[in-house]
Backbone as XML, in Angstrom:
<?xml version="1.0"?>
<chain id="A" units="angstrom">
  <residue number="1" name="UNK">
    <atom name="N" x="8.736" y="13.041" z="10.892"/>
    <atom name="CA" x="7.514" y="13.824" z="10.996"/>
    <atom name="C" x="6.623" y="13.200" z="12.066"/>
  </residue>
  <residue number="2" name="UNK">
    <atom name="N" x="6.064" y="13.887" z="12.844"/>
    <atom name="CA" x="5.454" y="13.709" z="13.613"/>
    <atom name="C" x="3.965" y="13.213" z="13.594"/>
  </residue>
  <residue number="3" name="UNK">
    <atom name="N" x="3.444" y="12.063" z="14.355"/>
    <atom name="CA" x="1.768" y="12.287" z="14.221"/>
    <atom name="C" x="1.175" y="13.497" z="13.706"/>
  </residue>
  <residue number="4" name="UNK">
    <atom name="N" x="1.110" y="14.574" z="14.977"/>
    <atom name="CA" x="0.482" y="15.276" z="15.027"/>
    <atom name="C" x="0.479" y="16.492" z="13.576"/>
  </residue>
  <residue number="5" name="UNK">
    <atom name="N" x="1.288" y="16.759" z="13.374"/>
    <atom name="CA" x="1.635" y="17.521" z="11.925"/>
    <atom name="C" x="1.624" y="16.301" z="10.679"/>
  </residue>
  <residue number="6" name="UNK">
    <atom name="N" x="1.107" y="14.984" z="10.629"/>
    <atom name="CA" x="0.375" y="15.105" z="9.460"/>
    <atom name="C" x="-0.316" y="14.462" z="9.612"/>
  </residue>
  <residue number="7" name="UNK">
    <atom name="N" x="-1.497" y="14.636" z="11.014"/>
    <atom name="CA" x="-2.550" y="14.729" z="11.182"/>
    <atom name="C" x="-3.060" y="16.101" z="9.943"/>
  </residue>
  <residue number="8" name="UNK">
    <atom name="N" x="-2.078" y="17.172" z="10.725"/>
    <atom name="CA" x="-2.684" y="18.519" z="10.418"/>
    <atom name="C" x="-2.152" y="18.419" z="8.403"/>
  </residue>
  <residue number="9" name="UNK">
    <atom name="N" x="-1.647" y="18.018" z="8.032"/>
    <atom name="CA" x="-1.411" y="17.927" z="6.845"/>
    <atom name="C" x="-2.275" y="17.538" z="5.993"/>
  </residue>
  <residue number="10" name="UNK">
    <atom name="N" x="-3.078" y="16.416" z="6.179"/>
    <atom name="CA" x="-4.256" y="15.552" z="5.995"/>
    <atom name="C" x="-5.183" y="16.798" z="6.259"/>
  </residue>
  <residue number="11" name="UNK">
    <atom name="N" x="-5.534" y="16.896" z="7.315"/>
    <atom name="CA" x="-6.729" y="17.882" z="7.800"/>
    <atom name="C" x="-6.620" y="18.825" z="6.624"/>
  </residue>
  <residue number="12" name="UNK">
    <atom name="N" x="-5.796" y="19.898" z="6.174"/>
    <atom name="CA" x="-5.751" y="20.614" z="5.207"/>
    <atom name="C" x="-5.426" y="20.421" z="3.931"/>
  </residue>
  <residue number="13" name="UNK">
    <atom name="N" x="-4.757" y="18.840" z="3.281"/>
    <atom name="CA" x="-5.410" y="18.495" z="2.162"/>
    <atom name="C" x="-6.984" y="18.533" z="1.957"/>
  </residue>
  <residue number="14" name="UNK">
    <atom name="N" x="-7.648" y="17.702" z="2.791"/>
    <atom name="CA" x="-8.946" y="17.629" z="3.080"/>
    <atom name="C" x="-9.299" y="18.469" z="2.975"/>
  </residue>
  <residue number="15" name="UNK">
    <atom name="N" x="-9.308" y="19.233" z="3.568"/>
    <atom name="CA" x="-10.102" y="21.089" z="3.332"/>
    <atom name="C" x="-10.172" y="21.818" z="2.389"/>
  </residue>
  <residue number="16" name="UNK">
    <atom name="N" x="-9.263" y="21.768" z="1.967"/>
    <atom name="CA" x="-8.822" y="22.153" z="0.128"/>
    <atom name="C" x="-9.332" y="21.787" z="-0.733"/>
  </residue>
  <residue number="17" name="UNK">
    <atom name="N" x="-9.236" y="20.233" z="-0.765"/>
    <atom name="CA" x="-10.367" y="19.348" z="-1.530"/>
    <atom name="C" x="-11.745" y="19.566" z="-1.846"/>
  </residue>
  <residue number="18" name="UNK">
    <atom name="N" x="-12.199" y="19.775" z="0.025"/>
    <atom name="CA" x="-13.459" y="19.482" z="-0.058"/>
    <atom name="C" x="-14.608" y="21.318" z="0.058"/>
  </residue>
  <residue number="19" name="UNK">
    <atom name="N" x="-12.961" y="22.419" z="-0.239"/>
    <atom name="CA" x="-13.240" y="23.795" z="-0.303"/>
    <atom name="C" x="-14.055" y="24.204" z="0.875"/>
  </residue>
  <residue number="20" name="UNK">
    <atom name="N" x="-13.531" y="23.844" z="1.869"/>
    <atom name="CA" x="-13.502" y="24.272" z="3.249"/>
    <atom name="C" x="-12.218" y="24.684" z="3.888"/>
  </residue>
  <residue number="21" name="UNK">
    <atom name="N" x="-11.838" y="25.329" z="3.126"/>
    <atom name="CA" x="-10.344" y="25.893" z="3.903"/>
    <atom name="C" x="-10.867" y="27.610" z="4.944"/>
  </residue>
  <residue number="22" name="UNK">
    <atom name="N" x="-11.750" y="27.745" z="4.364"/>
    <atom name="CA" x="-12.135" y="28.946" z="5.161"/>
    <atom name="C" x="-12.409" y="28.595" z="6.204"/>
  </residue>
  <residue number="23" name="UNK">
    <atom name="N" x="-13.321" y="27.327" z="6.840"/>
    <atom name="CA" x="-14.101" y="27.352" z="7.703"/>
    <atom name="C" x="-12.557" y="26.520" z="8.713"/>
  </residue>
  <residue number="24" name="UNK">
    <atom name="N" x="-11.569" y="25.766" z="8.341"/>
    <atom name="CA" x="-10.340" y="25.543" z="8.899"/>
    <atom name="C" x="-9.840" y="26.609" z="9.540"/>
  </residue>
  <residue number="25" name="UNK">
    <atom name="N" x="-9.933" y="27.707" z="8.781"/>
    <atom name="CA" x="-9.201" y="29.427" z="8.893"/>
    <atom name="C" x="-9.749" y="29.518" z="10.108"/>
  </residue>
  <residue number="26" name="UNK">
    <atom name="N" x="-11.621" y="29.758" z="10.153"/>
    <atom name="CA" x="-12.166" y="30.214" z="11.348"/>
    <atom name="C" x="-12.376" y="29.592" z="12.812"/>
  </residue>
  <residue number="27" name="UNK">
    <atom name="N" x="-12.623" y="27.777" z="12.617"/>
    <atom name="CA" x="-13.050" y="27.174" z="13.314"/>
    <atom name="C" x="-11.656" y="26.180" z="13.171"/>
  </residue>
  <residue number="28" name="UNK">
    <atom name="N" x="-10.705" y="25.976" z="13.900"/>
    <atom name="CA" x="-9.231" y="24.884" z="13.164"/>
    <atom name="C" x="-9.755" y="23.866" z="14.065"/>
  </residue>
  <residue number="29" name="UNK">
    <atom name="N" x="-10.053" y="23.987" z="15.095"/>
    <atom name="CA" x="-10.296" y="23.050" z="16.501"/>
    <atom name="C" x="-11.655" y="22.307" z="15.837"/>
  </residue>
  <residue number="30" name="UNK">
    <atom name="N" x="-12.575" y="23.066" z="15.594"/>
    <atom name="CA" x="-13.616" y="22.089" z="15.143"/>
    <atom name="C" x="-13.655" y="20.956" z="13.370"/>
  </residue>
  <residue number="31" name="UNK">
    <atom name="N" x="-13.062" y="21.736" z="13.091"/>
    <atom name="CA" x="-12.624" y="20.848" z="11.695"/>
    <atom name="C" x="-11.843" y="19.677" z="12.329"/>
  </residue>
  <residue number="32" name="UNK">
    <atom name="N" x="-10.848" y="20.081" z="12.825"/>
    <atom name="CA" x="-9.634" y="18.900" z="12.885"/>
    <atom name="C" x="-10.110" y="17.673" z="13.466"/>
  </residue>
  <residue number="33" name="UNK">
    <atom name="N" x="-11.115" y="18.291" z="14.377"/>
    <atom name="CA" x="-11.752" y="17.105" z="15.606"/>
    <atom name="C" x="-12.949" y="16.496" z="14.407"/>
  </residue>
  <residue number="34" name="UNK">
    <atom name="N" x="-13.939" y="16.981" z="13.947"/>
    <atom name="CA" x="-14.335" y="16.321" z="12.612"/>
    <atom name="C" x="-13.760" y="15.458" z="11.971"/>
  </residue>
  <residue number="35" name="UNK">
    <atom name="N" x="-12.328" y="15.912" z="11.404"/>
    <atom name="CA" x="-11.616" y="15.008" z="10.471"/>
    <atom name="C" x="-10.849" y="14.053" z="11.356"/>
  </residue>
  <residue number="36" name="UNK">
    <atom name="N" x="-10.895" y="14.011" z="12.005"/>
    <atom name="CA" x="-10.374" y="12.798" z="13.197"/>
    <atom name="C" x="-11.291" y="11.812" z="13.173"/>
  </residue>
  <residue number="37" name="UNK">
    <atom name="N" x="-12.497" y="12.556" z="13.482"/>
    <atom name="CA" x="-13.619" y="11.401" z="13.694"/>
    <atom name="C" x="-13.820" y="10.592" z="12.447"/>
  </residue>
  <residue number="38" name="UNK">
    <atom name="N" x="-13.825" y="11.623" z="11.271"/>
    <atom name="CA" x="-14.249" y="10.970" z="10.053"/>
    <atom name="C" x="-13.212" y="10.075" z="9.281"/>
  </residue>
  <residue number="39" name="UNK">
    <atom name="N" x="-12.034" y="10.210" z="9.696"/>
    <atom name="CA" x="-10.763" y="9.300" z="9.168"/>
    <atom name="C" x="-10.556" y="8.128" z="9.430"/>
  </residue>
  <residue number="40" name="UNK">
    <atom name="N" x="-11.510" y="7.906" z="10.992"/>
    <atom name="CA" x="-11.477" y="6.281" z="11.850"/>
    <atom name="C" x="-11.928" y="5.684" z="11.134"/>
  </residue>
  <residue number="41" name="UNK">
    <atom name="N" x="-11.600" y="4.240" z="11.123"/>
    <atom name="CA" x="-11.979" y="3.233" z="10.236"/>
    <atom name="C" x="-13.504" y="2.708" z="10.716"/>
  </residue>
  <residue number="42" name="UNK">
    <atom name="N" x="-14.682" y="2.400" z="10.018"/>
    <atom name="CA" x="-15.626" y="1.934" z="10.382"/>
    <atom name="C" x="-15.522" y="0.693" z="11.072"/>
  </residue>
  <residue number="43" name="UNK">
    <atom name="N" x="-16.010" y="0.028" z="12.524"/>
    <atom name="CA" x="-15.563" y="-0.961" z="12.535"/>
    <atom name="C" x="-16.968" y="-1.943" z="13.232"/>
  </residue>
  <residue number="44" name="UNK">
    <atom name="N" x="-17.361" y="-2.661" z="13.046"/>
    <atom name="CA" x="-18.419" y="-3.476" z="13.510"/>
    <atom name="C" x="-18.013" y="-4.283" z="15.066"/>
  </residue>
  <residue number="45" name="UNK">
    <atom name="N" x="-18.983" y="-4.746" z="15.667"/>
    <atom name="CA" x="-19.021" y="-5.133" z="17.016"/>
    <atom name="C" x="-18.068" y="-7.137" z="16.675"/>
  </residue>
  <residue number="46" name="UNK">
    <atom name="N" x="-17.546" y="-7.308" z="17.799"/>
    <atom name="CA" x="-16.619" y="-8.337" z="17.539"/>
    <atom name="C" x="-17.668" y="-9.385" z="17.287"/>
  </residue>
  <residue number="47" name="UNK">
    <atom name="N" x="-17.254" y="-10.353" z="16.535"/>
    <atom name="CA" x="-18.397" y="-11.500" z="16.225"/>
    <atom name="C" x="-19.241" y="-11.827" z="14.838"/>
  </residue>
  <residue number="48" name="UNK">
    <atom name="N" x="-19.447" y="-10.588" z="14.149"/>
    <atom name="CA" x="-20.114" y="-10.086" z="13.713"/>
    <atom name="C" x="-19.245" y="-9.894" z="12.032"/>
  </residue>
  <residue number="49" name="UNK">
    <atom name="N" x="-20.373" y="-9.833" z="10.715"/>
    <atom name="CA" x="-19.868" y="-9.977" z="9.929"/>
    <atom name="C" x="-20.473" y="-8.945" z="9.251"/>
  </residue>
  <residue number="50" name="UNK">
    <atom name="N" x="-20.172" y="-8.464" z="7.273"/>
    <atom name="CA" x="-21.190" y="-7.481" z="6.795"/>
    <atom name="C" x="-22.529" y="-8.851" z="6.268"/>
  </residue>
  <residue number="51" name="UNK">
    <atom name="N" x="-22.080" y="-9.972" z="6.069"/>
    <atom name="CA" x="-23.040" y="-11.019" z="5.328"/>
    <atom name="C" x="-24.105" y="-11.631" z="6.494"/>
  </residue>
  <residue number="52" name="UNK">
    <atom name="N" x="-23.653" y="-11.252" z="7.113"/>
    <atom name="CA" x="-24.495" y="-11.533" z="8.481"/>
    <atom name="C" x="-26.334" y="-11.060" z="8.323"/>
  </residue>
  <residue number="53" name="UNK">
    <atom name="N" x="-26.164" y="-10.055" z="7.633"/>
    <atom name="CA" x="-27.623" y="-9.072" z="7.632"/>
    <atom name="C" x="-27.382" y="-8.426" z="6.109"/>
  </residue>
  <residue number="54" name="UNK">
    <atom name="N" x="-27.682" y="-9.847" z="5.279"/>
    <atom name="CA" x="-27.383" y="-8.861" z="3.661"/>
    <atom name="C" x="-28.378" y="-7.693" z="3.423"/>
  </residue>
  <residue number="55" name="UNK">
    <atom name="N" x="-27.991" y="-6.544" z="2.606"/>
    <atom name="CA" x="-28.636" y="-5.567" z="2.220"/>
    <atom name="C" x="-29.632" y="-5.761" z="1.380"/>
  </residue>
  <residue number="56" name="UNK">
    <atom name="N" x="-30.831" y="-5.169" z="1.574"/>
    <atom name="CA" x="-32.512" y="-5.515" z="0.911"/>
    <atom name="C" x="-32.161" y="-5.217" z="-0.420"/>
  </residue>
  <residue number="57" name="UNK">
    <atom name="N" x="-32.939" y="-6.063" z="-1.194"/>
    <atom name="CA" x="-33.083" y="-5.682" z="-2.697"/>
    <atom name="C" x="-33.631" y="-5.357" z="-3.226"/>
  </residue>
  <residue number="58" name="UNK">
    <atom name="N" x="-33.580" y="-3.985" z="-4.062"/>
    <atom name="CA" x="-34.746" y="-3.596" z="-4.292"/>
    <atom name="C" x="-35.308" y="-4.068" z="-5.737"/>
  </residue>
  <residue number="59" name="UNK">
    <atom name="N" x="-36.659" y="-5.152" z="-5.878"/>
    <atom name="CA" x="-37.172" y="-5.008" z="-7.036"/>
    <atom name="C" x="-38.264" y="-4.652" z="-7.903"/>
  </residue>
  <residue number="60" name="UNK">
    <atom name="N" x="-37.989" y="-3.665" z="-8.751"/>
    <atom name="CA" x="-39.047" y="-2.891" z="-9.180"/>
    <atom name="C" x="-40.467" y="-3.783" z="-9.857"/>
  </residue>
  <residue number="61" name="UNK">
    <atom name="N" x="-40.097" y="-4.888" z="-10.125"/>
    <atom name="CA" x="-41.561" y="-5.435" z="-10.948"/>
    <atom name="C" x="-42.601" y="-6.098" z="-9.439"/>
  </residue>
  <residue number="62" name="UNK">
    <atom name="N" x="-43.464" y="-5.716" z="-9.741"/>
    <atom name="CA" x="-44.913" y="-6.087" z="-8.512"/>
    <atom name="C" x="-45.034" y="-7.697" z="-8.804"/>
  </residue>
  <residue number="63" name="UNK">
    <atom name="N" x="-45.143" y="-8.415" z="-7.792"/>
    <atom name="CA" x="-44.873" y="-9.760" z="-8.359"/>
    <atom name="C" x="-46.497" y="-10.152" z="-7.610"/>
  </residue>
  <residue number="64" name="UNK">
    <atom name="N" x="-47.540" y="-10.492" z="-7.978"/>
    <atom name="CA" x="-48.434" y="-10.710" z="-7.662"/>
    <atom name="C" x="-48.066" y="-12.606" z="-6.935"/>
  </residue>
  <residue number="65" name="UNK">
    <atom name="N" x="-48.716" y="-12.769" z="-6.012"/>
    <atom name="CA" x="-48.325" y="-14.161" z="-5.081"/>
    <atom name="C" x="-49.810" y="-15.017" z="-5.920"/>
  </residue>
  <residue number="66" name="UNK">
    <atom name="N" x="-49.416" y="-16.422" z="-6.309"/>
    <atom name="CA" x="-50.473" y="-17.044" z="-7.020"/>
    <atom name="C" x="-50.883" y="-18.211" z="-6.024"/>
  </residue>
</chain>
């Protein structure tokens, strides 16, 4: 099997799933190029870590400074 056909295999699980098979029907070129984009792996700049810049915390009690 080829890349390209289960690219398109994926693409229309996906669509099914996410009950966008119509808009596959109308628009195939713009979905597929969507689900291309959205399938790439997230990837950060070389060097660089996620602990690098930990995520804020949010805490609900008002802590008055004494």
């Amino acid at each position: 099997m080829s890349d390209a056909s289960k690219t398109s295999d994926i693409v229309r699980l996906i669509a099914e799933q996410q009950g966008i098979t119509r808009a596959l029907e109308l628009f195939p070129d713009s979905v597929k190029a969507g689900a291309e984009r959205g399938l790439k792996p997230v990837t950060l700049p070389p060097g660089t870590s996620p602990r690098i810049h930990p995520s804020n915390v949010f805490v609900p009690v008002r802590r008055d400074p004494k």
